[in-house]
Structure formats: structure tokens, C-alpha cells
C-alpha positions as CSV (number, residue, x, y, z in Angstrom):
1,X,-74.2,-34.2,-21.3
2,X,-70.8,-32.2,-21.6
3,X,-72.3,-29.4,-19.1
4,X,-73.8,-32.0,-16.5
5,X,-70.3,-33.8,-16.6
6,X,-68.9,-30.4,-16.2
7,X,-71.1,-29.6,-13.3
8,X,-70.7,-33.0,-11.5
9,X,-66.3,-32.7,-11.6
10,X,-66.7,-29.2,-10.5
11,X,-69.0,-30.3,-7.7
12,X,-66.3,-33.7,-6.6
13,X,-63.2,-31.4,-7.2
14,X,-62.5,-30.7,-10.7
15,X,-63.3,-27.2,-11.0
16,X,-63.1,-25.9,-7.2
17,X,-60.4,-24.9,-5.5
18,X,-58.9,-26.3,-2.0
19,X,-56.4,-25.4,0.5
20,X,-53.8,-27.6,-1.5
21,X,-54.1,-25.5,-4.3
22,X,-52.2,-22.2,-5.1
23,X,-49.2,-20.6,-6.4
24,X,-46.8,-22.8,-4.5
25,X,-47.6,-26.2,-6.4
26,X,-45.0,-27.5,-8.4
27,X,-45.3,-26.5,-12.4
28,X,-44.0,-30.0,-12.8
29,X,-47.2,-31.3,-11.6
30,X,-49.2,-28.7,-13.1
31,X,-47.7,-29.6,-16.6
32,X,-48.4,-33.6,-16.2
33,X,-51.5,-32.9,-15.4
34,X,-52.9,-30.8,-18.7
35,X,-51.1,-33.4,-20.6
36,X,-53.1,-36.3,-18.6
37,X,-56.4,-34.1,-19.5
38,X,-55.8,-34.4,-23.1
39,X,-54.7,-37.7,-23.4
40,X,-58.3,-38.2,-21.2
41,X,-60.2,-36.3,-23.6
42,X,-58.8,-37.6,-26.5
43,X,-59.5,-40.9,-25.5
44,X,-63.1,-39.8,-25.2
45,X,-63.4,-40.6,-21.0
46,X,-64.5,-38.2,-18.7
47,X,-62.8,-38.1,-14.7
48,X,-64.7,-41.0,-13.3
49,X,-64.4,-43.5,-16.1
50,X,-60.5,-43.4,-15.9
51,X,-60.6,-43.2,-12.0
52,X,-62.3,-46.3,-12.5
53,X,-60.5,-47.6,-14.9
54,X,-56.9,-47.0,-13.7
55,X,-58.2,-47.6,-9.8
56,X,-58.3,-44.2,-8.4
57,X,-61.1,-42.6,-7.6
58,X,-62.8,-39.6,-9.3
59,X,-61.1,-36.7,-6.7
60,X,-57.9,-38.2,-6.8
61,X,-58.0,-37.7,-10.6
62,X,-59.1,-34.7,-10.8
63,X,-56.2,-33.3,-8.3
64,X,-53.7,-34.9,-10.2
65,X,-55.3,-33.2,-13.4
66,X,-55.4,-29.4,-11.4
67,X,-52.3,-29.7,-10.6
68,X,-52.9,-30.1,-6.6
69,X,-51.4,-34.0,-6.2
70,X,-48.6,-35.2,-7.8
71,X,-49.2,-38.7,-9.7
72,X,-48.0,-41.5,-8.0
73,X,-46.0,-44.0,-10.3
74,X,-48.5,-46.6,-10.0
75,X,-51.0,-44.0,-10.9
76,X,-48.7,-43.3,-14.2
77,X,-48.1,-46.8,-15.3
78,X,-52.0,-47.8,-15.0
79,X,-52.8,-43.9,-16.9
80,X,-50.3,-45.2,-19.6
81,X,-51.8,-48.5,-20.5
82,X,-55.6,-47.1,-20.4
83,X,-55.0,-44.4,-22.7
84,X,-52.1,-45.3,-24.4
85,X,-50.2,-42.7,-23.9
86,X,-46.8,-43.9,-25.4
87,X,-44.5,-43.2,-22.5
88,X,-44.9,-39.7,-22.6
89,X,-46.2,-39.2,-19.1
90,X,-43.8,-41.8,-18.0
91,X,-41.4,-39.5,-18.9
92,X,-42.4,-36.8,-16.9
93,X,-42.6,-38.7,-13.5
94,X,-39.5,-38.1,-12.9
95,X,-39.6,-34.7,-13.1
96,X,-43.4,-35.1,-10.7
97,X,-41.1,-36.9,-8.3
98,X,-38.4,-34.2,-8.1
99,X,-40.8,-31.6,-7.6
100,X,-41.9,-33.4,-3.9
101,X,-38.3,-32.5,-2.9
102,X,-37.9,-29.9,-0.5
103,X,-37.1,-26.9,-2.6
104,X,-34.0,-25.7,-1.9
105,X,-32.6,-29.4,-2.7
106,X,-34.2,-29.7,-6.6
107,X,-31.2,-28.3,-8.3
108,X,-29.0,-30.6,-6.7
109,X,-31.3,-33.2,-7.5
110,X,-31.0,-32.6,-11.1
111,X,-27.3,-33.0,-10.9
112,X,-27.2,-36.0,-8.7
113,X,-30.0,-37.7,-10.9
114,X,-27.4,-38.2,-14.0
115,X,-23.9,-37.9,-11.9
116,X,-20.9,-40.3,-13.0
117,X,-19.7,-40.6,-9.2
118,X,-21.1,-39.0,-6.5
119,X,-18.7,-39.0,-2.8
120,X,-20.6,-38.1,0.6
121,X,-19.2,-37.3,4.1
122,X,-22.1,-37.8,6.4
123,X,-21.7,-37.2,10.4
124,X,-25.4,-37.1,11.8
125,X,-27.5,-38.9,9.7
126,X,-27.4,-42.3,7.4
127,X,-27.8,-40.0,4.3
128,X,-30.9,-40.3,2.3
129,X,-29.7,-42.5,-0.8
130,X,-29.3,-45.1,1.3
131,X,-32.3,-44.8,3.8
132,X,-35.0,-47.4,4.8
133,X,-38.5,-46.0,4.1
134,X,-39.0,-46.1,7.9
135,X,-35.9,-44.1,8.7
136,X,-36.9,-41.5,6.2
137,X,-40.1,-41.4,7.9
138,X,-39.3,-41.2,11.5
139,X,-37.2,-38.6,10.3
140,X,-39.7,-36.5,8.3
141,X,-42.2,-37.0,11.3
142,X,-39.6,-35.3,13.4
143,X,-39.4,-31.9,11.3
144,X,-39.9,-29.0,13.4
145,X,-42.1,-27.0,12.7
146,X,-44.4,-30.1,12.0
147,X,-45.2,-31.5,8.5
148,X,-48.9,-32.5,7.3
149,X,-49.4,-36.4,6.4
150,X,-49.4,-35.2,3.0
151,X,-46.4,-33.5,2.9
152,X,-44.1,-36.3,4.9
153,X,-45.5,-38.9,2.3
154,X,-44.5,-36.7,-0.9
155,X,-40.9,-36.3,0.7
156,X,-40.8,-40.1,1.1
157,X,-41.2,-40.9,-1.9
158,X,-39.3,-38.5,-3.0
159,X,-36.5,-39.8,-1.5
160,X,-36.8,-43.1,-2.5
161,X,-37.6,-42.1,-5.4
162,X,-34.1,-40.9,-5.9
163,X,-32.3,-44.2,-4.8
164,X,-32.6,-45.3,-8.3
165,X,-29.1,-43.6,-9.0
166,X,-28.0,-47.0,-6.7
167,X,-29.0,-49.4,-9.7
168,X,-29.0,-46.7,-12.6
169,X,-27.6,-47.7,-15.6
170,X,-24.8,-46.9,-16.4
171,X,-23.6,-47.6,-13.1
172,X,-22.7,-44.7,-11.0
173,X,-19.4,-44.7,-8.6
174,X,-21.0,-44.3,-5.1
175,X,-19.3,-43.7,-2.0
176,X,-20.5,-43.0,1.4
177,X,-18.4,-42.1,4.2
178,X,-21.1,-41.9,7.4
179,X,-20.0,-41.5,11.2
180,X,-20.1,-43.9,13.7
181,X,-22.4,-41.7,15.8
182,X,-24.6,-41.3,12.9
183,X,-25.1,-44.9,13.1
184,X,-25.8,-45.3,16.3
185,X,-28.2,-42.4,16.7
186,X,-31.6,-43.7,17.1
187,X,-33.5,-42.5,14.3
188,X,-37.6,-44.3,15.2
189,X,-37.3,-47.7,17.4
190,X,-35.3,-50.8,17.4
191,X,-36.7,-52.1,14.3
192,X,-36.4,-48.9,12.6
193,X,-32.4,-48.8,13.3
194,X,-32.3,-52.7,12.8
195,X,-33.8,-52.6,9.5
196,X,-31.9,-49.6,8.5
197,X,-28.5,-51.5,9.6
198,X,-29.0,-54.4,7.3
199,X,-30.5,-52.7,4.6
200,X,-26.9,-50.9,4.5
201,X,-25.0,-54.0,4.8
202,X,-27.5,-55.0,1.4
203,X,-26.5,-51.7,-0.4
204,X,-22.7,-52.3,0.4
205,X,-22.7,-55.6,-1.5
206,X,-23.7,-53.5,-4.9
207,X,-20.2,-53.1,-7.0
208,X,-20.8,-49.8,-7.4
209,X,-21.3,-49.1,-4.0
210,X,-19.2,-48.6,-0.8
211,X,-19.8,-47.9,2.7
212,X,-17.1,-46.7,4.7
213,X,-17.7,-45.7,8.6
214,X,-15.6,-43.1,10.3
215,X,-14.8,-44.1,13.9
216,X,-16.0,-42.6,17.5
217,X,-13.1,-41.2,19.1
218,X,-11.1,-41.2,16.2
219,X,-9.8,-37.3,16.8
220,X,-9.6,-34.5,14.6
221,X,-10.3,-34.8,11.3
222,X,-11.0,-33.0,8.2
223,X,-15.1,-33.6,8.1
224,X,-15.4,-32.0,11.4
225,X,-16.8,-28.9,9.5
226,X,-20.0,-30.9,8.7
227,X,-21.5,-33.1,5.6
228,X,-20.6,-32.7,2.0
229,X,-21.1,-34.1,-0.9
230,X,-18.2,-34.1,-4.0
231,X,-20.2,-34.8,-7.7
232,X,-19.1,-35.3,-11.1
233,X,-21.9,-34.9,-13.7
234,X,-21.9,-36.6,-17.1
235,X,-20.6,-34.2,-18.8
236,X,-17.1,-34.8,-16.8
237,X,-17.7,-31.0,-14.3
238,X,-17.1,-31.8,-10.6
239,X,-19.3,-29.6,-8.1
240,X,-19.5,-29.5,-4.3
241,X,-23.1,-29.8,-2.2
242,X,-23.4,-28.5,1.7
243,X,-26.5,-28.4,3.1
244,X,-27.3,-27.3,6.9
245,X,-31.0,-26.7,8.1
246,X,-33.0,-27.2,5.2
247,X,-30.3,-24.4,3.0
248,X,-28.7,-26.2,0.0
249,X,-25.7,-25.1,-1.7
250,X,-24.2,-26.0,-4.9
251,X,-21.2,-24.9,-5.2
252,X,-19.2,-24.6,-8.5
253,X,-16.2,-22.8,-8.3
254,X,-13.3,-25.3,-9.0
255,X,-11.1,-24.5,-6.2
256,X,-13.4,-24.8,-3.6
257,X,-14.5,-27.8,-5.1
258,X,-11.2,-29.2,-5.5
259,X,-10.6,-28.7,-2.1
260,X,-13.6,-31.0,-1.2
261,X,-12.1,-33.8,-3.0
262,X,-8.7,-33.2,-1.2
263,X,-11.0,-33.4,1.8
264,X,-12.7,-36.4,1.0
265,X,-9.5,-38.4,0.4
266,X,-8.3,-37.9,3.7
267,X,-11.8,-39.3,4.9
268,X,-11.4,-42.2,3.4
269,X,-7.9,-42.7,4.4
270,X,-9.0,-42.4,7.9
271,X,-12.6,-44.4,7.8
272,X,-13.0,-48.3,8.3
273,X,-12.2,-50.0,5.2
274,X,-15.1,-51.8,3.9
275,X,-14.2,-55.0,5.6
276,X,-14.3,-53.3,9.2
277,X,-17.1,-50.9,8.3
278,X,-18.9,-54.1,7.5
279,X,-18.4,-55.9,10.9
280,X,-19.0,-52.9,12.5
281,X,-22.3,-52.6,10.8
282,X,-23.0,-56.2,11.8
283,X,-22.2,-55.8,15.3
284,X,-24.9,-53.1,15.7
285,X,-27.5,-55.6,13.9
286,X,-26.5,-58.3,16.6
287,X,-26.8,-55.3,19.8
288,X,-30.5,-55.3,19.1
């Protein structure tokens, strides 16, 4: 019965390969999925049984299980309860859920996952901690060259994924300094930017949380050279972050670094204060 059950997962999926598959999938999801083989195995269930246990069908297992699809969390919290796995592959879907990043953000993402404080300058776009799932979509949808379905779904979720460091706890010190033109710039439709708008006046309430707009017109000032982001890990370092068409830098050395925070004060010295930024906020909301 082994063989034919063999035969039939090789036939649906299990055992073939596909156009998703190859030497560029993530190890992360690689490595959750031989773990969620043997904790299938060893709970005596072959593919379809925990597709249809957990909800999923019999394909969509067996990618996760190559390796070609990461597991969604949903997928992970159903696959814990059926084969009581004891929160070990909740454990990794963090690290499934990093791997859907683009890659040449991932090692920032490690740093920014566990930071203390994290400060951001931000002149084009709202930045992605504190993005709508539309907004992050209508962006992603925009990429030149063009992204497959697939691939504008994993960075989604990847990015929302990541907004947990909003609520974390312990509470991190957030700060986000974002342009006036940035807000304004109209990222999808007017419900897009709407919902975008108040969702920012929502994540401006959190204590650990501020929002600070820089005006239009405002002159010369010292985030003219483009977004940055200023980090301090748990373990007390302090590192820098630029990123400019889809290449990432972290940067470490601690006067350049330093200079970043010198940078950043100024910014905020300069921006709304979170009163203004508010109202201006709300004034956009009431425009559309």
C-alpha cells in the first residue's frame, strides 16, 4: 500500500518536479518542510489524509513538504494541532515568513525582527511597517519587471508579516519620519490611500509608536539624500539600513552610523510634531 501511495503523490505532486521548484527556493522552507514529513509519518498519515485533515488539499501539501510553497500560518497552526507537533513548526514560521522577503532585504530583517528602537526617514513611500495590505499590493503589482501572483502574495505577507515588531513584546521604540509627498502620492485608488491614511492615524495611537510628517516646501534638509533607517538591536549595537532599487545595505561601521542618528535628529526637529502630523493626516482622510 506504501508503493501505490508512493505512486499516487508522485503522480498529484509529491515526487515531480515543477517550474517553482529549483535551487532558488528558500532552505527555510525546505527545512520546515522535512520536518512536517516526519511529524506526518510519524503520525502514521499519508499527504491526503492531513490535507484533509488540516484543510488543504493534497498538492498544496505536498509543495509545502518539497520545499516549493512556503506554509502559510494558518496552514502551521491547523498542522500543529493534527499532529501534535509541540510548537516546533510554529517556531520555524517565522523564519518561512522571512524567507518570502526579497533577498537582499533578509539580513536586515533579522535585525529589525528583535530591534530595541528602530528610527526611519522615509520620502517616497509610506514605509512598509506601517502599510495597509492594499498599499503593499498596489505597490508590489507595480514592480517592473512584473511579478507572478505568486510572488506578489509571498511578499505581502511578508510584509505584514513583519508588522508584528508594532505590538512585539517587549515593546519596541518606533519612529517614523515620512514626507508629505509620500503621503500624498497615490499608491492604488481612493480607497487604497483612504484606508492607508487612517490605518496610520490607528498605528500613531500605539505608545510605542510615532508618526511624524516632514512638510512640502519645507527647504533643504538633511534627508534629502534619500530614506534611512537608524537600528539598535538587543544586544545594545546601533546599525544604519539604505536601500535604493531593490539593493539593501547594512551598514555597521559606528561613525557612519552615528552620523545617521545626528541626521535623524535634525529630522525630527524639523517634521510636524505628532499633533500637526496628526491633523495633517486627517485632513487628507476628509480630501477624499
Amino acid at each position: 500500500m506504501k508503493a501505490v501511495r508512493d505512486a499516487r503523490e508522485t503522480r498529484t505532486g509529491r515526487g515531480a518536479k515543477t517550474k517553482d521548484e529549483g535551487p532558488d527556493a528558500p532552505g527555510e522552507w525546505s527545512a520546515y518542510g522535512v520536518l512536517l514529513q516526519y511529524l506526518r509519518k510519524r503520525a502514521g498519515l499519508h499527504q491526503q489524509q492531513l490535507g484533509d485533515a488540516i484543510g488543504y488539499s493534497l498538492e498544496q501539501v505536498a509543495s509545502v513538504e518539497q520545499g516549493r510553497r512556503p506554509a502559510k500560518a494558518a496552514f502551521t497552526v491547523a498542522a500543529e494541532r493534527v499532529l501534535e507537533a509541540g510548537g516546533v513548526l510554529e517556531a520555524l514560521q517565522g523564519e518561512v515568513d522571512r524567507a518570502k522577503l526579497p533577498r537582499f532585504f533578509r539580513n536586515f530583517a533579522l535585525f529589525e525582527a528583535e530591534a530595541v528602537s528602530r528610527f526611519s526617514y522615509d520620502p517616497l513611500l509610506v514605509p512598509g511597517l506601517l502599510q495597509t495590505e492594499a498599499y503593499a499590493r498596489s505597490l508590489f503589482a507595480g514592480h517592473c519587471p512584473p511579478l507572478s501572483e505568486e510572488i506578489i502574495e509571498q511578499h505581502a505577507e511578508a510584509r505584514l508579516s513583519r508588522q508584528k515588531l508594532l505590538t512585539r513584546v517587549p515593546l519596541a521604540e518606533l519612529s517614523f519620519i515620512i514626507a508629505e509627498e509620500a503621503l500624498r502620492n497615490p499608491v492604488g485608488d481612493r480607497d487604497v490611500m483612504r484606508g492607508q491614511w487612517q490605518h496610520l492615524l490607528e498605528v500613531d495611537a500605539l505608545r510605542n509608536v510615532q508618526v511624524q510628517v516632514m512638510p512640502a516646501g519645507c527647504g533643504f534638509h538633511s534627508g534629502l539624500n534619500g530614506p534611512f533607517v537608524v537600528l539598535e538591536t538587543k544586544e545594545h549595537q546601533h546599525l544604519g539600513y539604505i536601500e535604493s532599487q531593490e539593493v539593501g545595505c547594512v551598514v555597521h561601521d559606528p561613525a557612519e552610523v552615528s552620523a545617521f542618528g545626528l541626521r535623524y535628529g535634525k529630522l525630527r526637529s524639523q517634521a510636524l510634531n505628532g499633533v500637526e502630523s496628526a491633523r495633517l493626516i486627517e485632513r487628507l482622510v476628509g480630501e477624499t
